[in-house]
N, CA, C and O of each residue as an XYZ file, in Angstrom:
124
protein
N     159.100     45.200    122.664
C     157.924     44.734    121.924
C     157.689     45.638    120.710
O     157.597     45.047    119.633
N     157.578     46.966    120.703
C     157.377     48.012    119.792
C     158.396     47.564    118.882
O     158.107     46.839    117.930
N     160.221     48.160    119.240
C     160.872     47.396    118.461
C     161.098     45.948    117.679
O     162.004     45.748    116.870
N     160.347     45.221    117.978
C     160.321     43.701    117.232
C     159.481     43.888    116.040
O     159.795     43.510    114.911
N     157.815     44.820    116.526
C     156.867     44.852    115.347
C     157.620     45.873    114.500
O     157.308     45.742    113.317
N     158.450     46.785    114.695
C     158.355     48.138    114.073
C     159.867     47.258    112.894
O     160.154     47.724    111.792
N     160.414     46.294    113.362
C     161.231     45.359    112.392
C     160.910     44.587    111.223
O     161.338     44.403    110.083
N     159.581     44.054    112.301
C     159.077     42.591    111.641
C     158.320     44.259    110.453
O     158.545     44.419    109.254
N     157.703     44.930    111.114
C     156.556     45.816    109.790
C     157.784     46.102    108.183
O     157.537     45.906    106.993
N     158.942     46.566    108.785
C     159.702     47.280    108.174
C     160.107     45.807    106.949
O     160.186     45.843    105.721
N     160.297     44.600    107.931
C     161.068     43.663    106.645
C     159.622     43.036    106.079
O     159.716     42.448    105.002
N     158.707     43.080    106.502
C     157.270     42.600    105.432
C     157.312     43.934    103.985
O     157.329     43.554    102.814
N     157.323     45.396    104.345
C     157.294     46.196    103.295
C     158.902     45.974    102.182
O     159.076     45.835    100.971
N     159.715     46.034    103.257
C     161.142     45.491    102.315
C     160.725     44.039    101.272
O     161.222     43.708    100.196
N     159.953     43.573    101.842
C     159.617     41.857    101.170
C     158.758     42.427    100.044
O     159.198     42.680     98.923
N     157.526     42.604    100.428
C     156.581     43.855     99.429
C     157.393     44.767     98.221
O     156.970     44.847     97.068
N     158.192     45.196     98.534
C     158.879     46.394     97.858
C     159.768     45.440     96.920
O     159.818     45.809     95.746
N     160.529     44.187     97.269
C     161.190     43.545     96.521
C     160.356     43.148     95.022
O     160.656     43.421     93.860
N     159.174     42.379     95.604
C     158.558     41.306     94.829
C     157.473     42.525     94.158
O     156.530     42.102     93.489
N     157.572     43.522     94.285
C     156.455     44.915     93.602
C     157.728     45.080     92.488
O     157.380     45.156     91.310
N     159.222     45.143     92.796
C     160.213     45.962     91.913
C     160.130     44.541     90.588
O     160.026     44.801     89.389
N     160.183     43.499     90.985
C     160.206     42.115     90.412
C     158.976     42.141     89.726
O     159.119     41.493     88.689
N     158.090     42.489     89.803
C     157.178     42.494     88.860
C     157.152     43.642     87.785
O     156.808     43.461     86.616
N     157.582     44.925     88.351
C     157.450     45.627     86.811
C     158.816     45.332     85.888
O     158.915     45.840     84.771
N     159.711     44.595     86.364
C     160.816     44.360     85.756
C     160.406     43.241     84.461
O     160.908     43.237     83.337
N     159.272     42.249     85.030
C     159.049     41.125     84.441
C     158.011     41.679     83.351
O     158.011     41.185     82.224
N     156.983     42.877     83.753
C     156.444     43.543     83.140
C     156.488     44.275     81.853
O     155.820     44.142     80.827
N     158.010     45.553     82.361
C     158.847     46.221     81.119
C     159.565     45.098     80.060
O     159.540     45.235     78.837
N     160.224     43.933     80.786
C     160.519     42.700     80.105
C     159.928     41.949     78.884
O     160.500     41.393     77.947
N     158.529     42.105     79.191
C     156.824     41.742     78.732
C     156.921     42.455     77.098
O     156.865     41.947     75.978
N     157.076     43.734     77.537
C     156.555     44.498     77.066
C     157.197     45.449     75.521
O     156.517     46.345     75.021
């Protein structure tokens, strides 16, 4: 059980971390 959330937590921040890098890219892009 621990291991499933401590996955599922890890690939929500990996998801987070993607679409955070994707925005300052689109940002510096902007800019």
């Amino acid at each position: 059980m621990f291991l499933v959330n401590e996955s599922k937590l890890q690939f929500i921040i990996h998801t987070q971390h993607k679409t955070f890098v994707k925005l300052m890219i689109v940002r510096i892009s902007s800019v």
